[in-house]
Phi, psi and omega in degrees: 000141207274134184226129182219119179255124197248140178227162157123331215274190193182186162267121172209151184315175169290113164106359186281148146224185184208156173221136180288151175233155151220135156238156199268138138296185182022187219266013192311321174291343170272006201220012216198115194295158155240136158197195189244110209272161156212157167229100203273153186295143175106320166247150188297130180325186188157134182304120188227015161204150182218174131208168196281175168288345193262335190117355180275137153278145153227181185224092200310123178323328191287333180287305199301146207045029194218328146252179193195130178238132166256159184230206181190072220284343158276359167259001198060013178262155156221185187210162190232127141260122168242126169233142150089045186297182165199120169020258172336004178259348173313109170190216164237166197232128194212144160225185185170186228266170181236119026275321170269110202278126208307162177296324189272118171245178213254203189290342186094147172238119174311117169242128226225103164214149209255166179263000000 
């Protein structure tokens, strides 16, 4: 069974950043767009990053210029660089694969940004 473990997140101010890990077991990133889902209180997860096998990203607009997501497909990682958070970013950050995301999702990582 495929286990995906999210790392990075913390507290950090209105304008901070942070950057997320997530790693895969077995080979699911190489062969699979991945990304990175959240779930801000109040709302349903939703995706706010994704990229592809080829190397194209995409970026959800609430989001766009302000993260960039990567991956590393010989480590099985990928990664959300966040900059310029802001409060509404709050939430927990979990990836898995895109469009359709594996059953199993993992713990999620807490990202915190205080006003």
């Amino acid at each position: 069974q495929v286990q995906l473990v999210e790392s990075g997140g913390g507290l950090v101010q209105d304008g901070g950043s942070l950057r997320l890990s997530c790693a895969a077991s077995g080979r699911i990133f190489s062969f699979n767009a991945v990304g990175w889902y959240r779930r801000t209180p109040g709302k349903q997860r939703e995706l706010v990053a994704s990229v592809f096998s080829g190397g194209r990203t995409n970026i959800a607009d609430p989001v766009k210029g302000r993260f960039t997501i990567s991956r590393d497909n010989a480590k099985n990682t990928v990664y959300l660089q966040m900059n310029s958070l802001k409060p509404e970013d709050t939430g927990v950050y979990y990836c898995n694969t895109v469009p359709i995301p594996l059953p199993a999702w993992g713990q999620g990582t807490q990202v915190t940004v205080s006003s």
